[in-house]
N, C-alpha and C positions, 0 to 999 in steps of 0.2 A: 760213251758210258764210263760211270766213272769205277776207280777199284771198288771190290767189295766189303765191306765192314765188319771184321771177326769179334763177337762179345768174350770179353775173358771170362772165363769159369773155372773159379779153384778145384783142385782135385782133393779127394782123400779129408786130410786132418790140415789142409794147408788155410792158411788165413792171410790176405792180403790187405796193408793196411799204410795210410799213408801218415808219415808222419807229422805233426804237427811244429812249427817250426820257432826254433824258441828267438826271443830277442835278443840283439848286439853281446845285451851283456845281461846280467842277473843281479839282485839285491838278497842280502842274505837278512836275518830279519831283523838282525841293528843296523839294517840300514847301509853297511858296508858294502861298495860295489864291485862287482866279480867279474874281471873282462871276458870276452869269449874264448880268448885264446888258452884261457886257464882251463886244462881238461879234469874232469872230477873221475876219478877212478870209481868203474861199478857205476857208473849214475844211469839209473831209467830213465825213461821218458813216456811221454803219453801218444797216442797214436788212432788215427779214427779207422775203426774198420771198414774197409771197398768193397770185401768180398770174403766168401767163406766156402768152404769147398763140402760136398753131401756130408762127411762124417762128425765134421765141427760141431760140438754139444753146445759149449759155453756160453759161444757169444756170436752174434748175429749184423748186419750192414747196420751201419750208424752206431756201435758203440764205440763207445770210449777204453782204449785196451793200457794198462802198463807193461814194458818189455826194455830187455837190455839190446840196444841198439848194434851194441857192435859183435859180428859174426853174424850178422843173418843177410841173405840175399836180396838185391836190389836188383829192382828193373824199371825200366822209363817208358814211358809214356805218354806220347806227347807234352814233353817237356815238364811232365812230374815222376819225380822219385816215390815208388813205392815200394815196401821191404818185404818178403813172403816168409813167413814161417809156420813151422806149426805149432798148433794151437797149447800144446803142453811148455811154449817157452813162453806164452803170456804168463804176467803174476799176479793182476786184478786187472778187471772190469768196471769199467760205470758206465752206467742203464738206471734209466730213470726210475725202472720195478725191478725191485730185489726182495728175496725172501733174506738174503745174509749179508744184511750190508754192515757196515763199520760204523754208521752213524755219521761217516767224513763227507762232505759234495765238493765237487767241483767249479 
């Protein structure tokens, strides 16, 4: 018999979400290309949510979240990185239905 399979489930206001993973390098929009190794101070990123813990309002499994990547908690998971925070360090969402959105898509 084999071990037994534990489902993660977030606690509290915690939201776990995997990050999306950007390429080599970046273009900036003249065109000018940005290697990876260039680090941008403050830069977000986007991130799809895995999981949401009961008190989480905002946002729910499969969205799309904006967060500052660095200081928040990673853990692995058969060999993916996923980051946990709570849900007050996300700064936008995208979700297909919004009552307030920006007018912007992804």
């Amino acid at each position: 018999m084999g071990d037994p399979k534990f489902e993660i489930q977030m606690l509290h206001d915690r939201v776990m979400v995997k990050v999306e993973q950007e390429s080599e390098e970046r273009r900036s929009t003249a065109g000018i290309v940005i290697p990876a190794t260039v680090k941008m101070a403050n830069r977000l990123v986007w991130g799809e949510v895995c999981g949401a813990g009961q008190n989480v309002r905002a946002v729910k499994v499969g969205d799309k979240v904006l967060f500052n990547p660095e200081d928040q908690y990673e853990v692995e998971v058969h060999g993916q990185i996923y980051l946990v925070m709570r849900e007050r360090d996300l700064h936008a969402i995208a979700t297909p239905q919004t009552d307030n959105g920006t007018g912007l898509y992804l």
